[in-house]
C-alpha positions as CSV (number, residue, x, y, z in Angstrom):
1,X,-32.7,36.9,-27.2
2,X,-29.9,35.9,-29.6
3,X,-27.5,37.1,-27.5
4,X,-28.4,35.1,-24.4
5,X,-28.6,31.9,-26.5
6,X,-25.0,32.8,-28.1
7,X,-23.8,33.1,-24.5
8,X,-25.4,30.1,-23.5
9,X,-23.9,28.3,-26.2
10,X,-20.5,29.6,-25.5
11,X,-20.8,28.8,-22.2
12,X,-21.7,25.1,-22.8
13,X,-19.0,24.5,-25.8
14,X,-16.5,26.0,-22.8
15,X,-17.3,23.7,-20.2
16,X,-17.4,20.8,-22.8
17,X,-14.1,21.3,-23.9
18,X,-12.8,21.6,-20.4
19,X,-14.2,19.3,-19.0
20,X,-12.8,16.8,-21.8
21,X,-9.2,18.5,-20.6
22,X,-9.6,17.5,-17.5
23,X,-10.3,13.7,-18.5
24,X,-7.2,13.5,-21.1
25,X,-5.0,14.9,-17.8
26,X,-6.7,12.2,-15.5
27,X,-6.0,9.5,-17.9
28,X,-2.4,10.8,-18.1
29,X,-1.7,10.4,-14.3
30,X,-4.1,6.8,-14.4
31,X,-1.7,6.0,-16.8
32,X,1.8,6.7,-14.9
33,X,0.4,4.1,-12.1
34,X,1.4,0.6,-13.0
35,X,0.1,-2.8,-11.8
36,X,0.9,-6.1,-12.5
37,X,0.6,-9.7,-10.6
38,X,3.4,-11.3,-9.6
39,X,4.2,-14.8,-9.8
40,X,5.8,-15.3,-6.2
41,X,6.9,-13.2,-3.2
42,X,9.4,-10.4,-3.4
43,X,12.9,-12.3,-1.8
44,X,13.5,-9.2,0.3
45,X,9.8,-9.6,1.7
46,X,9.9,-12.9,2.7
47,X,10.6,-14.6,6.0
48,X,9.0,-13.9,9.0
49,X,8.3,-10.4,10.7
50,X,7.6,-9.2,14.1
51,X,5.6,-5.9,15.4
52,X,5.0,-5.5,18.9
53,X,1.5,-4.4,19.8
54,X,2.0,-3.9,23.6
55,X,1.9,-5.8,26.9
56,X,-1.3,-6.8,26.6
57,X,-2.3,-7.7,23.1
58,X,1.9,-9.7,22.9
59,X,4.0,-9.7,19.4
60,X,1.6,-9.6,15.8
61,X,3.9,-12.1,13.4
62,X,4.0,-12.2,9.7
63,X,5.6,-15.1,7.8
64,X,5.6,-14.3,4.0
65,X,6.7,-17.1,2.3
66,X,6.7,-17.4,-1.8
67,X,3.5,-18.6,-2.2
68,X,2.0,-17.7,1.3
69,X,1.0,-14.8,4.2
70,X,0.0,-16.0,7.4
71,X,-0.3,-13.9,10.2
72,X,-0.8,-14.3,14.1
73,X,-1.1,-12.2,17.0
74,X,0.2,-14.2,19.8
75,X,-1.1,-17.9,20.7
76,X,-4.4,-16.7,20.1
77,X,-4.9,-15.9,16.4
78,X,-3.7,-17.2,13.2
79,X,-4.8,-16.7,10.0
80,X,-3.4,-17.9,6.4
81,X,-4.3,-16.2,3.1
82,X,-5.4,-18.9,0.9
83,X,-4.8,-19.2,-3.1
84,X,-2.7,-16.2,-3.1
85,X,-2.6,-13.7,-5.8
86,X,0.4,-10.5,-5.7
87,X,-0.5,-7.5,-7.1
88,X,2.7,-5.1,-7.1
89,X,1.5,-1.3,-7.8
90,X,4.7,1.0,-8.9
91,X,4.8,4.7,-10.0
92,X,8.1,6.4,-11.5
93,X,9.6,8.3,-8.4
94,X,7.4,6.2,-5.5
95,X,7.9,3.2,-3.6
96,X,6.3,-0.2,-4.9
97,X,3.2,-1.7,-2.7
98,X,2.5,-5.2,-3.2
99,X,-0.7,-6.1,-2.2
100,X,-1.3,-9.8,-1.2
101,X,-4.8,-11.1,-1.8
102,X,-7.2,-13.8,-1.4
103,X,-8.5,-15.6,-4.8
104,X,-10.9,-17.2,-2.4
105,X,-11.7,-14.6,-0.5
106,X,-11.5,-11.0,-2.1
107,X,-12.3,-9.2,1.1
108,X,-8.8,-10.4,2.6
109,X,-6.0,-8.7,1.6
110,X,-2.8,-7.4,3.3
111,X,-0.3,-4.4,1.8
112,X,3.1,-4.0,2.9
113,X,6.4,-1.8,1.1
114,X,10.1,-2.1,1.9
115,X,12.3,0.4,3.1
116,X,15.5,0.8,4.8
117,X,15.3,2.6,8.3
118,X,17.5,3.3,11.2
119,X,17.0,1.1,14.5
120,X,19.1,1.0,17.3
121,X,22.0,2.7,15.5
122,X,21.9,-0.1,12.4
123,X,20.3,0.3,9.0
124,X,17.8,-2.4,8.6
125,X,15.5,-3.4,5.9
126,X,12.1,-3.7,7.1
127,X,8.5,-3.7,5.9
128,X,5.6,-1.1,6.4
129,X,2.1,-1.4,6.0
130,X,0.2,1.8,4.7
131,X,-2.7,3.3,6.7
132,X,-5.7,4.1,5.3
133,X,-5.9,7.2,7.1
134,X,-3.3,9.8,6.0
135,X,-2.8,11.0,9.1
136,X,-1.6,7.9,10.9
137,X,1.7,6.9,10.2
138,X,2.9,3.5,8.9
139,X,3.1,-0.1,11.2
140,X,7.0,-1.1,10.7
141,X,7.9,-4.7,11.0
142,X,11.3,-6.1,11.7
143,X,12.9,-9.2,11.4
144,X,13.8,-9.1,15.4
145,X,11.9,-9.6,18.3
146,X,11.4,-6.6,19.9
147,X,9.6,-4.7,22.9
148,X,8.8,-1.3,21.2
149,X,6.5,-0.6,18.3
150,X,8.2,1.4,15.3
151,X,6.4,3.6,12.9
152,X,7.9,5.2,10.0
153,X,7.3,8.4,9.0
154,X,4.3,10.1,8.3
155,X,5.9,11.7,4.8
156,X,6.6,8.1,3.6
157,X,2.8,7.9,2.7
158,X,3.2,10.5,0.0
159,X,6.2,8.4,-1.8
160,X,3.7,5.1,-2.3
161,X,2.4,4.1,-5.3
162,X,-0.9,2.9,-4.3
């Protein structure tokens, strides 16, 4: 009888203890991630971006100002992001997301990331927006008109703070 209760004991204290091991490492990586709001737009974010969507649905436009996002897909939608707040996550070793959000409206909320990528033989900067699903690659934007929808790689996802 003692020596169940001994082993019980044991048993308990041991999963206690590792448990709490487990926290102190979460904590550790929760603390590496770093947020902060920002006053105005990243300069290399703003001005106005195009992604083409198709024959059908036309050209989706961003225009990201200092202190505003507005989007629109063709003549028929248009949307702005009223009282804006930026929240810019970063991580050592991962690309910086900037999150641009609503103060009026929580629900609404856009995230986009820089990067440089290769397009029609020229380096460009353009923007990306993560997908919530892992396994679908991230919607490019360019600073050009264009008639083909770019994507940037799938292993980009894995370099995001977010």
């Amino acid at each position: 009888m003692m020596k169940k209760f001994l082993i019980s004991f044991v048993i308990v204290l041991a999963t206690l203890i590792g448990g709490s091991a487990l926290n102190v490492g979460t904590t550790t990586a929760q603390a590496a991630m770093k947020q902060r709001t920002v006053k105005v737009a990243p300069k290399k974010m703003r001005g106005t971006w195009y992604n083409y969507l198709g024959k059908k649905a036309g050209m989706y436009k961003l225009v990201i100002k200092k202190h505003r996002f507005t989007s629109s897909m063709g003549n028929q939608y248009k949307y702005t992001l009223p009282s804006l707040t930026i929240t810019k996550w970063s991580q050592k070793g991962k690309r910086s997301t900037y999150n641009f959000n609503s103060k009026t409206h929580p629900g609404d909320t856009a995230s986009y990331f820089t990067m440089t990528m290769k397009i029609r033989g020229k380096k460009r900067t353009v923007i990306a927006s993560p997908q919530q699903d892992a396994s679908l690659k991230p919607i490019v934007f360019t600073h050009f008109k264009t008639k083909h929808q770019y994507f940037a790689p799938l292993s980009i996802q894995k370099h995001l703070a977010f």
